[in-house]
MDAnalysis code that builds the backbone (N, CA, C; Angstrom):
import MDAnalysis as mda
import numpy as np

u = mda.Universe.empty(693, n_residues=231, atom_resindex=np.repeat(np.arange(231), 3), trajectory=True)
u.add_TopologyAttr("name", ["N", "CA", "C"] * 231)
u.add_TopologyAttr("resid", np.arange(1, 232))
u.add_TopologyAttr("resname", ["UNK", "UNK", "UNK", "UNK", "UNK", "UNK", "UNK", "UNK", "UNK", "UNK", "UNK", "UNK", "UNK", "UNK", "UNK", "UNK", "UNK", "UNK", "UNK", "UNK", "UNK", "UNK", "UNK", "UNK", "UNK", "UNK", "UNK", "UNK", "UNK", "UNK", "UNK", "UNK", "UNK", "UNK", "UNK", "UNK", "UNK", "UNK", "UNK", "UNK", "UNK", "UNK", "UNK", "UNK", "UNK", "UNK", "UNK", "UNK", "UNK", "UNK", "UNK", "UNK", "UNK", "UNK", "UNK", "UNK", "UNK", "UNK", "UNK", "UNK", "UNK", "UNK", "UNK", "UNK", "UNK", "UNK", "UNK", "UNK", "UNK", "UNK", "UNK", "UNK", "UNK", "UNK", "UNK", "UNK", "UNK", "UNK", "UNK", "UNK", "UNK", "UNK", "UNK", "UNK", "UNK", "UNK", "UNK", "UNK", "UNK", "UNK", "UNK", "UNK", "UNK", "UNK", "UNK", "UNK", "UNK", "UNK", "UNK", "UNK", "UNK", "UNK", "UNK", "UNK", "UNK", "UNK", "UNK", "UNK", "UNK", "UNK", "UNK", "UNK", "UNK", "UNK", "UNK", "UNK", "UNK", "UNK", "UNK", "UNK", "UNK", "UNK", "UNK", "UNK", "UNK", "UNK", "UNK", "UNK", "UNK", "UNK", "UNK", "UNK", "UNK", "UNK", "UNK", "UNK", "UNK", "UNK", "UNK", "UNK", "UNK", "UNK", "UNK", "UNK", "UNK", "UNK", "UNK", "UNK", "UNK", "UNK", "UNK", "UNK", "UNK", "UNK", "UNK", "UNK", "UNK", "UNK", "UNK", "UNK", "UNK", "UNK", "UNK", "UNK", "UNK", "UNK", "UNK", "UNK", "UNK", "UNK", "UNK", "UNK", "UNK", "UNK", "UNK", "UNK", "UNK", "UNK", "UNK", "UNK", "UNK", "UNK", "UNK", "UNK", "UNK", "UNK", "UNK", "UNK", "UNK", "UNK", "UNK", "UNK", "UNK", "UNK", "UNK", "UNK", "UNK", "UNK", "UNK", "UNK", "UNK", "UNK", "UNK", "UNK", "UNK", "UNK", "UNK", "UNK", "UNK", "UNK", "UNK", "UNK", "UNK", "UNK", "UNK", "UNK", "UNK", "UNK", "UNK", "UNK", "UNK", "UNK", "UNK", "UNK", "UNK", "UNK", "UNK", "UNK", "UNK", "UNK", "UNK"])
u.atoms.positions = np.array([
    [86.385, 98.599, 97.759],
    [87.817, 98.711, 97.485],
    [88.071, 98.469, 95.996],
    [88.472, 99.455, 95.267],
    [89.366, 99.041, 94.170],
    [90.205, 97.968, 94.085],
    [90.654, 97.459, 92.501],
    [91.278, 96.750, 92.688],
    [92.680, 97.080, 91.590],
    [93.740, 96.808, 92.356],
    [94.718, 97.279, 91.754],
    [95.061, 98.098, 90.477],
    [94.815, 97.917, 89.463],
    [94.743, 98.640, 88.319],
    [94.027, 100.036, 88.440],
    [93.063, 99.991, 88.910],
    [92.332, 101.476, 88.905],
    [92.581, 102.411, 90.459],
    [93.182, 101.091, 91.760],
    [93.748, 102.060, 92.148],
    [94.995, 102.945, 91.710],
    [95.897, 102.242, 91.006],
    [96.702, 103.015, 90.175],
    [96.784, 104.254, 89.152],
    [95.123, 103.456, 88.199],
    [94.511, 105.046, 87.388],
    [94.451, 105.772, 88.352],
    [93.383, 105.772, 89.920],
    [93.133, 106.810, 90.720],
    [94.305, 107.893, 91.298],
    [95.178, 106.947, 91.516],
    [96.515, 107.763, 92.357],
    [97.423, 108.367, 91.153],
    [97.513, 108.173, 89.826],
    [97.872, 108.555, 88.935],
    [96.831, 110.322, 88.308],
    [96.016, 109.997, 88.776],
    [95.280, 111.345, 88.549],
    [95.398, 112.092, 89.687],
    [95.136, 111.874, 90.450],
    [95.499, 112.463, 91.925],
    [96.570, 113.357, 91.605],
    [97.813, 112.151, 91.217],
    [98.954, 112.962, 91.293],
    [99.749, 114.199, 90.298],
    [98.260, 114.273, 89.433],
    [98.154, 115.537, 88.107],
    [97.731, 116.292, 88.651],
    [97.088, 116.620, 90.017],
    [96.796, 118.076, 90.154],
    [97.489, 118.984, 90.525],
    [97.312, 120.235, 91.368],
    [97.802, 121.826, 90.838],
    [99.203, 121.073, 90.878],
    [99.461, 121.026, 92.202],
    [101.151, 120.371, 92.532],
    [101.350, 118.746, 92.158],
    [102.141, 118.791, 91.019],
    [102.129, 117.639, 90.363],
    [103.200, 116.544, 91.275],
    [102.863, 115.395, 91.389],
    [103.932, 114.431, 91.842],
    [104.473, 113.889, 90.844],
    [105.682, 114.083, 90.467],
    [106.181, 112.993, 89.297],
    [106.511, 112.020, 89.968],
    [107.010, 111.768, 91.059],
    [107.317, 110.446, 91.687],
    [106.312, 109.516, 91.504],
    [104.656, 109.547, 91.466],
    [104.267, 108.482, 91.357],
    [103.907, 108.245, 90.063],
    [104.009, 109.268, 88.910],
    [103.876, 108.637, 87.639],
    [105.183, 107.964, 87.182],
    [106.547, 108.673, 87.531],
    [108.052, 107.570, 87.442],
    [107.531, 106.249, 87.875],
    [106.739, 105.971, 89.310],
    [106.934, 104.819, 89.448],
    [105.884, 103.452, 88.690],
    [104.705, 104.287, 87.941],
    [104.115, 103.802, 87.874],
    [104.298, 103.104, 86.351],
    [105.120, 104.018, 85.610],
    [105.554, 103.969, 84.384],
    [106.706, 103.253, 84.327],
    [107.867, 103.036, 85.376],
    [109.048, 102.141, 85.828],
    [108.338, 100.873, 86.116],
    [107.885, 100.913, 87.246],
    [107.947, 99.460, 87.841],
    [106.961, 98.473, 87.420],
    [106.054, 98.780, 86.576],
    [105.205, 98.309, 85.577],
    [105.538, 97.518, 84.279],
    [105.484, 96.703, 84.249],
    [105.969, 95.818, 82.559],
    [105.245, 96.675, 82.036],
    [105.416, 96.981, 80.258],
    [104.806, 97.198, 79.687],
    [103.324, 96.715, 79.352],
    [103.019, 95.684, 79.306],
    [101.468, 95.312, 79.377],
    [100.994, 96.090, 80.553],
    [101.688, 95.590, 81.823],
    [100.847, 96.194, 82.773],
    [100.557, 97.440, 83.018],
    [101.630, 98.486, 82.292],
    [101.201, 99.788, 81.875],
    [99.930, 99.887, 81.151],
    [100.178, 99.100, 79.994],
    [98.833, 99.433, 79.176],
    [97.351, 99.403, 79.822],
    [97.187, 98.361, 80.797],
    [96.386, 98.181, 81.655],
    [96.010, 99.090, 82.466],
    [97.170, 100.002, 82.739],
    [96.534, 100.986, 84.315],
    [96.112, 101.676, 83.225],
    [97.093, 102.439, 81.990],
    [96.556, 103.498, 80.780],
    [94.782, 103.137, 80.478],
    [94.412, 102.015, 80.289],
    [93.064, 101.817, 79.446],
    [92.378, 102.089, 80.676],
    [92.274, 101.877, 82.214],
    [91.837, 102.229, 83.061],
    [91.800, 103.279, 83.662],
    [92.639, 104.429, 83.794],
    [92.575, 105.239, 83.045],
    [91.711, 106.315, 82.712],
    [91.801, 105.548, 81.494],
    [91.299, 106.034, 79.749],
    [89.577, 105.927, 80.017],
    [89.789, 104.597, 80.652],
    [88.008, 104.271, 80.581],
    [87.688, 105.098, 81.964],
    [88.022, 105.574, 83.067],
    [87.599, 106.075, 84.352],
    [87.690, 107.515, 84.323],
    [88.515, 108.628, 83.500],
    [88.448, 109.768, 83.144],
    [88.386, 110.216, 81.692],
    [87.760, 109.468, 80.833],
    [87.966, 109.598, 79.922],
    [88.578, 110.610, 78.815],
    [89.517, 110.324, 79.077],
    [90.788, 111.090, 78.105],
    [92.462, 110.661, 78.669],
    [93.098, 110.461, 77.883],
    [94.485, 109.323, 78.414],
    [95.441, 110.328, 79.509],
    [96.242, 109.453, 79.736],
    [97.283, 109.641, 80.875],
    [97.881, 110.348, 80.363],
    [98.484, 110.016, 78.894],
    [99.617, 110.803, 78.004],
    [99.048, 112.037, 77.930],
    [98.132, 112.426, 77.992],
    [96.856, 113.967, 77.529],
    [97.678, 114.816, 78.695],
    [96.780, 113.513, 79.816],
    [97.250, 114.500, 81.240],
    [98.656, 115.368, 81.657],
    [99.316, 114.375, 81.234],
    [100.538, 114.110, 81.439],
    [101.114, 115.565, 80.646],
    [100.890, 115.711, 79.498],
    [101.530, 116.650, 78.437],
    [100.574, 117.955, 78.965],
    [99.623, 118.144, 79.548],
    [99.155, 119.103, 79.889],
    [99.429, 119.658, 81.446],
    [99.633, 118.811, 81.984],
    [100.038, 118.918, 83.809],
    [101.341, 119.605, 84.182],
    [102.221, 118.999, 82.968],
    [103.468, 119.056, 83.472],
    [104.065, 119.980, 82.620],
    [105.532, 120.911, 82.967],
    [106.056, 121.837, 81.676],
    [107.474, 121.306, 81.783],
    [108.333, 121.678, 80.754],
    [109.573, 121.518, 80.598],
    [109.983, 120.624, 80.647],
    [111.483, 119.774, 81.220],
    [112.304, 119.044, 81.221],
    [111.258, 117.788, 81.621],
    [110.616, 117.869, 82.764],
    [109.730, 117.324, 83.888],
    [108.550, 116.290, 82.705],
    [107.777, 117.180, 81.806],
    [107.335, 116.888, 80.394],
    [107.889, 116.036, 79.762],
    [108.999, 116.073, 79.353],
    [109.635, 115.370, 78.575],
    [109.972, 113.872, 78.817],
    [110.123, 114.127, 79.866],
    [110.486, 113.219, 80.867],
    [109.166, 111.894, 80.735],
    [108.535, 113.003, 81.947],
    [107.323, 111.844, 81.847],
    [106.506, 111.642, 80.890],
    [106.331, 112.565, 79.579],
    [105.653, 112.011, 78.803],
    [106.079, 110.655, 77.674],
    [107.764, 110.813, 77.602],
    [108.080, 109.678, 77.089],
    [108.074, 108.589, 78.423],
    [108.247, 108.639, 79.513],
    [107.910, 106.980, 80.416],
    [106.693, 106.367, 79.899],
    [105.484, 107.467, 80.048],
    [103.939, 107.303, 80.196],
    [103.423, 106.356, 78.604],
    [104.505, 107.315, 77.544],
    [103.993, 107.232, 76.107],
    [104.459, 105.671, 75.361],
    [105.929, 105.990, 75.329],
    [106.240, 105.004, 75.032],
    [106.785, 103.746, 74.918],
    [105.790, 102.636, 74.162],
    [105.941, 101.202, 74.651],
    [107.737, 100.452, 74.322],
    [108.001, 99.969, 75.619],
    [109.276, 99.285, 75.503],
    [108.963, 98.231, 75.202],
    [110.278, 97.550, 74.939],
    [110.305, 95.984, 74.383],
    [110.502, 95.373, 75.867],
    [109.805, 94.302, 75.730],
    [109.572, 93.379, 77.132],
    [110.630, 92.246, 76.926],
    [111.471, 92.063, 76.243],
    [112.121, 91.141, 75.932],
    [113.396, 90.659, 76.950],
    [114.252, 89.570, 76.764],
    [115.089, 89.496, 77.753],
    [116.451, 89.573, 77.158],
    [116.792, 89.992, 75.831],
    [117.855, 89.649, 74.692],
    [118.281, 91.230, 75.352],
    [120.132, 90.990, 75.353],
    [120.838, 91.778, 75.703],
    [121.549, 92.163, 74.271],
    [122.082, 93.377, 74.225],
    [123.110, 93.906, 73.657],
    [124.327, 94.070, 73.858],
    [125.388, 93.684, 74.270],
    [126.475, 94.274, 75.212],
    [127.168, 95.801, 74.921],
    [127.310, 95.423, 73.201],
    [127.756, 96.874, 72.815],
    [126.874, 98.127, 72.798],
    [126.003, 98.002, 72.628],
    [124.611, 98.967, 73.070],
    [124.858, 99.028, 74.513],
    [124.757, 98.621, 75.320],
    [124.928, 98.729, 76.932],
    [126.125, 99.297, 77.029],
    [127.256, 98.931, 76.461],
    [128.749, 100.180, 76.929],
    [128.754, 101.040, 76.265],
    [127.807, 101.259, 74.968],
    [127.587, 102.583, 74.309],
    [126.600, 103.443, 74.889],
    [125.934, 102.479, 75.475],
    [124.727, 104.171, 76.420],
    [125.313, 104.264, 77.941],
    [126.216, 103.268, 78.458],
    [126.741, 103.273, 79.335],
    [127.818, 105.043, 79.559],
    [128.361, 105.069, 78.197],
    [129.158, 106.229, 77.702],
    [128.306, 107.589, 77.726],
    [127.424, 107.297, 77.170],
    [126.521, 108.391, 76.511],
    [125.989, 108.503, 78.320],
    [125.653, 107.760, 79.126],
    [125.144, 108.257, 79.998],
    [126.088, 108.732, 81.045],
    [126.980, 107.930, 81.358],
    [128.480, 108.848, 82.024],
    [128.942, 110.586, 81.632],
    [128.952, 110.550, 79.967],
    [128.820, 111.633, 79.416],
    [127.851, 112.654, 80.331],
    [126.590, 112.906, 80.079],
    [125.718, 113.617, 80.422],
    [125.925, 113.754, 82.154],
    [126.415, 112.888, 82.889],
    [126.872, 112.992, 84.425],
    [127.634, 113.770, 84.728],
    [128.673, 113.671, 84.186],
    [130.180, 114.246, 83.718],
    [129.709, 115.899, 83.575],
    [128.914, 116.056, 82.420],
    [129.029, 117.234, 82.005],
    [127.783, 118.057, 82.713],
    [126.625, 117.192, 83.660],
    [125.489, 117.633, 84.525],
    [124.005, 118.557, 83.322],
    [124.545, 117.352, 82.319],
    [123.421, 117.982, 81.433],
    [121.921, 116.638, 81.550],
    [121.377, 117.045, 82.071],
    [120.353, 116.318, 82.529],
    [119.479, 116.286, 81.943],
    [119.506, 116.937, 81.148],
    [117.667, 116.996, 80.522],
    [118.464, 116.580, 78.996],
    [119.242, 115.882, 78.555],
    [119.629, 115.552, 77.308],
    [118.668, 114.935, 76.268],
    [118.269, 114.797, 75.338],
    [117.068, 113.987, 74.782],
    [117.982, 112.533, 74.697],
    [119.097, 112.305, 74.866],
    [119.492, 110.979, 74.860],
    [119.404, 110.347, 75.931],
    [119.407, 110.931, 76.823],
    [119.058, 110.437, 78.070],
    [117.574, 109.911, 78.049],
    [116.534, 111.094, 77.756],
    [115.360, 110.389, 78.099],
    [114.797, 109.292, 77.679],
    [115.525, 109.099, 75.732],
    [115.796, 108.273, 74.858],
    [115.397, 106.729, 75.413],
    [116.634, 106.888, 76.045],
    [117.547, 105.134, 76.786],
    [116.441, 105.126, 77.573],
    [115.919, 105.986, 78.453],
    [115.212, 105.806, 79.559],
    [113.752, 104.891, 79.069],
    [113.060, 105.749, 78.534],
    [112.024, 104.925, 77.843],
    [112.101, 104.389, 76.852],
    [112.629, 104.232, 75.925],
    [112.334, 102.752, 74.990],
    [113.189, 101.525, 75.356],
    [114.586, 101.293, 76.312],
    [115.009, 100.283, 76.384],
    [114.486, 99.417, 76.973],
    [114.496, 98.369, 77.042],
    [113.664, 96.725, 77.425],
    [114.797, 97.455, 78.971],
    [113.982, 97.078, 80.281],
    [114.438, 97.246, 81.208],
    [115.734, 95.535, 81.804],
    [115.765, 94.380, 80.754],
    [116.875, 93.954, 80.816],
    [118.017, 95.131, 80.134],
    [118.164, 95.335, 79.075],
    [118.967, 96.021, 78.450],
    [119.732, 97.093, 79.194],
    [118.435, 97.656, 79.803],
    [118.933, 98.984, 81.073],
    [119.690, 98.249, 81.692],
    [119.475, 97.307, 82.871],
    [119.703, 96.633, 83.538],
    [121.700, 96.390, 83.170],
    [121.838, 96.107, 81.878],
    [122.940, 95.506, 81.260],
    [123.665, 97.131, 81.180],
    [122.961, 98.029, 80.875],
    [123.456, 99.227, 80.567],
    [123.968, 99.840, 82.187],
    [123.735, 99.810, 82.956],
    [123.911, 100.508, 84.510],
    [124.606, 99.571, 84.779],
    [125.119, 98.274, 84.614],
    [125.958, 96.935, 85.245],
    [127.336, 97.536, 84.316],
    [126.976, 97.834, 83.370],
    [128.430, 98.542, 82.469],
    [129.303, 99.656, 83.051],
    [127.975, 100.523, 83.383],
    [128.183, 102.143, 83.711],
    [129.085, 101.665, 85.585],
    [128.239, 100.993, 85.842],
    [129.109, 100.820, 87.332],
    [130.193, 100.097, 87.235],
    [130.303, 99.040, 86.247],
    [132.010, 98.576, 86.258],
    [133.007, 99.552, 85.603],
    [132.348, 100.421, 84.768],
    [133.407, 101.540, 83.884],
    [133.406, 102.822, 85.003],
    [132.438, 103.086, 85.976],
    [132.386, 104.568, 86.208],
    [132.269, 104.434, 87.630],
    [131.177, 103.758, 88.457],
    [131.115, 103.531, 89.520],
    [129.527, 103.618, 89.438],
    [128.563, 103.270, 90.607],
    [127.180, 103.645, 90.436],
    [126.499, 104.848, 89.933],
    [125.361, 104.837, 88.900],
    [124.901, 105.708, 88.431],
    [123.798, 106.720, 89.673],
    [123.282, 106.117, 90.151],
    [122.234, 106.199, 90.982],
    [123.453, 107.162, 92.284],
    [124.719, 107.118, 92.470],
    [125.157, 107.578, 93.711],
    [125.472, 108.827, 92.710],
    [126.115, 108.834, 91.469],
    [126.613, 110.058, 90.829],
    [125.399, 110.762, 90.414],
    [124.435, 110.670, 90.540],
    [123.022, 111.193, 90.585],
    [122.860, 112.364, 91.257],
    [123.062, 111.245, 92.665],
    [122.548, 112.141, 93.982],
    [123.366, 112.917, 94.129],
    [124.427, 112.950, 94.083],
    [125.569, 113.837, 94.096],
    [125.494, 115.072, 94.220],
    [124.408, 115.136, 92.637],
    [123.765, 116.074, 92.234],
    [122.587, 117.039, 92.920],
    [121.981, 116.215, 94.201],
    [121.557, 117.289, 94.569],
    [121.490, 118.167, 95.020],
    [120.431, 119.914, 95.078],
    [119.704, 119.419, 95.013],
    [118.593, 119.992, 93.563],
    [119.708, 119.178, 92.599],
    [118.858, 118.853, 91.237],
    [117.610, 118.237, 90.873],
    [116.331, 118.753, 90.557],
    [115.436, 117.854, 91.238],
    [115.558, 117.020, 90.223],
    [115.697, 117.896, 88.581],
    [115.175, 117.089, 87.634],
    [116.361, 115.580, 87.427],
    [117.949, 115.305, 88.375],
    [118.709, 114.748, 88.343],
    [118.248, 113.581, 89.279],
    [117.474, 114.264, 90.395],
    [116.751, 113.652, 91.301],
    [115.620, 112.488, 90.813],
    [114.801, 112.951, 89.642],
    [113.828, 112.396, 89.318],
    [114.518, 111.292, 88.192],
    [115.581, 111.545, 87.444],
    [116.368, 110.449, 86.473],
    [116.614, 109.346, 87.812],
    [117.135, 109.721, 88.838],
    [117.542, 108.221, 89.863],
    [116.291, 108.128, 90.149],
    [115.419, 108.331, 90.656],
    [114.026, 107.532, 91.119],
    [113.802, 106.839, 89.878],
    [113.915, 106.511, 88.719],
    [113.443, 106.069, 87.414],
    [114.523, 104.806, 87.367],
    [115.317, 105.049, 87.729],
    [116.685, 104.128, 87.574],
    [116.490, 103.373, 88.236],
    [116.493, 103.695, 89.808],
    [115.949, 102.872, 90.840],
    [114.686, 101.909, 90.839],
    [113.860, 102.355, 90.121],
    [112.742, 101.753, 89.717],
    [112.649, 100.660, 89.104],
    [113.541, 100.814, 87.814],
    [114.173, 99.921, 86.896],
    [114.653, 98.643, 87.240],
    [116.057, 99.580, 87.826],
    [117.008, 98.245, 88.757],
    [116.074, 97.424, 89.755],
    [115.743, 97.972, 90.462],
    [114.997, 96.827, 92.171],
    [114.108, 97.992, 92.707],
    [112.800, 97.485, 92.032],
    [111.686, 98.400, 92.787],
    [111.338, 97.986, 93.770],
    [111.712, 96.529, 94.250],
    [111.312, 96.449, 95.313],
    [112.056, 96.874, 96.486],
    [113.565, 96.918, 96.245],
    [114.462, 97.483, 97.326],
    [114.514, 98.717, 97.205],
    [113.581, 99.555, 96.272],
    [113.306, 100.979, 95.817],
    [112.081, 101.323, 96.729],
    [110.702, 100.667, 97.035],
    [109.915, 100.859, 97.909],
    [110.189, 100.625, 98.769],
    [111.093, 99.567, 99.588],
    [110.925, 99.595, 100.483],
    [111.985, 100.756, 101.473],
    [112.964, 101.414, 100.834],
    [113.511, 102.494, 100.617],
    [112.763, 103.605, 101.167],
    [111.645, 104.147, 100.511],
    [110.336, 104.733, 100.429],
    [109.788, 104.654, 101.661],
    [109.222, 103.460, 102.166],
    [108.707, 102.952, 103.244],
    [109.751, 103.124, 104.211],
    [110.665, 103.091, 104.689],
    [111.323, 103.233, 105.919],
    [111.868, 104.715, 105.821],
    [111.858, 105.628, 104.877],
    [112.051, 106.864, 104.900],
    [110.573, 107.685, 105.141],
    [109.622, 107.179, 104.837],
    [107.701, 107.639, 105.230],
    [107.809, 107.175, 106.661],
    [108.303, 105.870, 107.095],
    [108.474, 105.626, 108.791],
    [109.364, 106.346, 109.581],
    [110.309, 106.845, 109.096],
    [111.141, 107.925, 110.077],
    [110.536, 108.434, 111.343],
    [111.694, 108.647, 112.242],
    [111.383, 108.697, 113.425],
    [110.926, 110.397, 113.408],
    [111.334, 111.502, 112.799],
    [110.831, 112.805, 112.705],
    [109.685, 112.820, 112.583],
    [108.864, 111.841, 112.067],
    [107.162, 112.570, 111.103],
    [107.323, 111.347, 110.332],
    [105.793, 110.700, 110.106],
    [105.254, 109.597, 109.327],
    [104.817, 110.398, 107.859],
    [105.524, 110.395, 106.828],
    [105.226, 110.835, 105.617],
    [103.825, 109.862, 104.915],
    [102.900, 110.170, 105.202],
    [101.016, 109.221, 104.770],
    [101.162, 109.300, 103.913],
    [101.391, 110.708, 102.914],
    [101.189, 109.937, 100.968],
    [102.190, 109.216, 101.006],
    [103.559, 108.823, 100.741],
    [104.270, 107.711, 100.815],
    [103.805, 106.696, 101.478],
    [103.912, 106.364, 102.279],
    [103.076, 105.370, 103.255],
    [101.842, 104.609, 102.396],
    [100.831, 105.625, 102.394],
    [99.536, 105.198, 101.538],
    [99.869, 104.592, 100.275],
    [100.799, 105.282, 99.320],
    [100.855, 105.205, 98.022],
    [101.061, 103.672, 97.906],
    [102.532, 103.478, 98.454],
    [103.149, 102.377, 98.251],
    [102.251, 101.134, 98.662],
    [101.517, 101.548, 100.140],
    [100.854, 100.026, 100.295],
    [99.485, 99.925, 99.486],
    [98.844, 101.234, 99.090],
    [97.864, 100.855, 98.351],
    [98.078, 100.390, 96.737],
    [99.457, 100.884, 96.327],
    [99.544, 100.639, 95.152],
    [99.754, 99.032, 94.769],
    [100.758, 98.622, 96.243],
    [101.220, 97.370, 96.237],
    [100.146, 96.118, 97.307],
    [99.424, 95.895, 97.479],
    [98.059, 95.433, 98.263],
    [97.915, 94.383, 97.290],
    [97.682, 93.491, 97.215],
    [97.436, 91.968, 96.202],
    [98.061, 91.967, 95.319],
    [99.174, 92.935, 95.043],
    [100.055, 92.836, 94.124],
    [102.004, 92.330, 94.443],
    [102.650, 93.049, 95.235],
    [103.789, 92.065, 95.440],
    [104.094, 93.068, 97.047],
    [103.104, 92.975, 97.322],
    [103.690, 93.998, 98.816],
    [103.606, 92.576, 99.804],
    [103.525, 91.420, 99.634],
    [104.178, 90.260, 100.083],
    [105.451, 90.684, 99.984],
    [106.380, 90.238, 99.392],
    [107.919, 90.195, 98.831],
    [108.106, 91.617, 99.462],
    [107.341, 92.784, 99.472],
    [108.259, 94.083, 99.754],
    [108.237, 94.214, 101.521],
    [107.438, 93.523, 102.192],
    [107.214, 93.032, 103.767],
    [108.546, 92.159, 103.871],
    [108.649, 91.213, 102.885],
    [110.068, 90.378, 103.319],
    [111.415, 91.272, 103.385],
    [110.974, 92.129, 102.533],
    [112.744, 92.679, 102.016],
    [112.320, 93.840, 103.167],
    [111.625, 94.377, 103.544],
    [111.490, 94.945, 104.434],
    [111.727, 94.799, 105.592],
    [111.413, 93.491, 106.249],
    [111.822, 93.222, 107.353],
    [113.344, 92.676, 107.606],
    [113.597, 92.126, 106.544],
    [115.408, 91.979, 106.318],
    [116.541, 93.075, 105.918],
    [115.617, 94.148, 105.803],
    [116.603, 95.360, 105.819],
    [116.509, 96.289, 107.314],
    [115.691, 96.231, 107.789],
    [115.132, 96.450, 109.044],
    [115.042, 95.841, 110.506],
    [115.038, 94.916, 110.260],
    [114.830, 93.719, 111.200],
    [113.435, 94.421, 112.221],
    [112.298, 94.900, 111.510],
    [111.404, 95.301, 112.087],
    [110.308, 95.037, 111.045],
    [109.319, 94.391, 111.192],
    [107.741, 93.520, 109.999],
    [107.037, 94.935, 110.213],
    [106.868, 95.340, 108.965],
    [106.263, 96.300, 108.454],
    [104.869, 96.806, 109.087],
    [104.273, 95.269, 109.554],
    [103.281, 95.864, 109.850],
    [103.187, 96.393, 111.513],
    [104.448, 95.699, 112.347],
    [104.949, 96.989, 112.928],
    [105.552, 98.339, 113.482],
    [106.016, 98.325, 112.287],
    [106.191, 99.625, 111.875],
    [105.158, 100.869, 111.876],
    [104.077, 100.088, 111.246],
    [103.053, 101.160, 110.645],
    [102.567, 100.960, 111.581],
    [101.890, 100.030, 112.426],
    [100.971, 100.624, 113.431],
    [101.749, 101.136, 114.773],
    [103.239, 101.243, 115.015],
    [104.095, 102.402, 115.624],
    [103.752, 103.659, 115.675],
    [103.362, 104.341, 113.959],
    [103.748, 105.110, 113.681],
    [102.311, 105.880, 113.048],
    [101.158, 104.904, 113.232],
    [99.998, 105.850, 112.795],
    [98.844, 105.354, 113.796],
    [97.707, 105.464, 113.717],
    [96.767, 105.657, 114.944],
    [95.132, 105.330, 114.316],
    [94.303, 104.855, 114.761],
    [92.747, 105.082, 114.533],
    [92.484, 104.624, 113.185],
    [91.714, 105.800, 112.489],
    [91.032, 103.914, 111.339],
    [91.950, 104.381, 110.308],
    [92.937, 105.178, 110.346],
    [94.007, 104.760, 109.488],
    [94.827, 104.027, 109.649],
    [95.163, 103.636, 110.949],
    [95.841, 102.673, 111.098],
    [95.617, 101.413, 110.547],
    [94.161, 100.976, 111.161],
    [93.351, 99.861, 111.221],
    [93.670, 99.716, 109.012],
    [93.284, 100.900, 108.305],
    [93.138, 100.691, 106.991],
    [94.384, 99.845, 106.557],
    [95.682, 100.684, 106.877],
    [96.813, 100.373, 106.449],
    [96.971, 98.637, 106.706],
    [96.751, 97.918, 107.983],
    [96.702, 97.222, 108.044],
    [96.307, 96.495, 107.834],
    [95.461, 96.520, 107.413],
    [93.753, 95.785, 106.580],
    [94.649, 95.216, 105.168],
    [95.313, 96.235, 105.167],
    [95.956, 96.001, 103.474],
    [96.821, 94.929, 103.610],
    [97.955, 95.279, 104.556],
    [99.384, 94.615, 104.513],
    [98.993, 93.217, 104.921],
    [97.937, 92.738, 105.723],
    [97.647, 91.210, 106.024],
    [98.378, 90.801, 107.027],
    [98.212, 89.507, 107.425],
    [99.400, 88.860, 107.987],
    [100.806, 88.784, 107.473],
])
């Protein structure tokens, strides 16, 4: 078994082939501190040798590009120091671009990757007392994917953990067990905080994750999944 970091390089390459997933490079590039980015990047770097950012700028075209190559590329400030007027000024600038359904703005992608995810944080607490939630005027939008893929990033930001577990009870649906979701999330999260995402899970649910999953899958995948999630 891998261990966290390089399962992350692994599922991060995975998710560069023909049909690209941006969902798991958003999340991996969101819900990651910056160090701990750097970490999956050098792993990586050292396990395929040639970087994420390479991949990334070669995998992907257009808006989608832009996008993820600034999450992937560049390093935010980890800090906890707020701005207020910066936060009701991108608060604007990002209402703006809602308003007018210009999505692929370079100011947008701007805010997205270089702000310290407190700052964001301060910036979307603005945008919802001036405008209403960003993340609902999003969806609004669909079915925009590339509007689609700005709220998975947001969401990420704000509460990844009430963001996976989101994920996870939409992969458990009663129609069809969605396995790459399913897989992603618990392998990504396995000795890392998929404790805490079992709690918030079962308090949004009132059903423990781990029966959920063995509801809903069978044989030694089952047995795997479970192997992971623990007691």
């Amino acid at each position: 078994m891998f261990d966290p970091v390089e399962r992350e390089a692994i599922m991060a390459k995975v998710a560069l082939k023909k049909n690209v997933d941006y969902q798991v490079i958003i999340e991996i590039a969101c819900v990651n501190s910056p160090k701990e980015l750097l970490v999956v990047k050098q792993a990586y770097h050292d396990r395929y040798k040639h970087s994420l950012e390479e991949d990334v700028a070669s995998k992907t075209i257009g808006d989608f590009r832009k996008l993820l190559f600034a999450l992937v590329s560049t390093y935010r400030y980890d800090g906890e120091e707020i701005d207020t007027g910066l936060a009701k000024s991108e608060a604007k600038i990002l209402h703006d671009v809602v308003e007018q359904n210009i999505f692929n703005d370079e100011e947008v992608i701007r805010i997205l990757s270089t702000r310290s995810k407190a700052q964001l944080n301060a910036t979307f607490n603005c945008y919802k007392d001036e405008y209403g939630s960003i993340t609902k005027a999003l969806a609004s939008e669909s079915p925009n994917e590339f509007a689609l893929a700005l709220r998975m990033a947001i969401r990420c930001i704000i509460s990844p953990k009430k963001y996976f577990v989101k994920v996870l009870h939409h992969a458990l649906d009663k129609s069809g067990t969605d396995e790459d979701a399913l897989t992603r999330v618990i392998v990504m999260h396995a000795e890392k905080d998929l404790k805490e995402i079992k709690e918030m899970f079962h308090e949004r649910t009132n059903v423990a994750l781990e029966h959920a999953v063995a509801k809903h899958t069978s044989r030694d995948y089952k047995s795997f999944l479970l192997a992971l999630i623990g007691d």
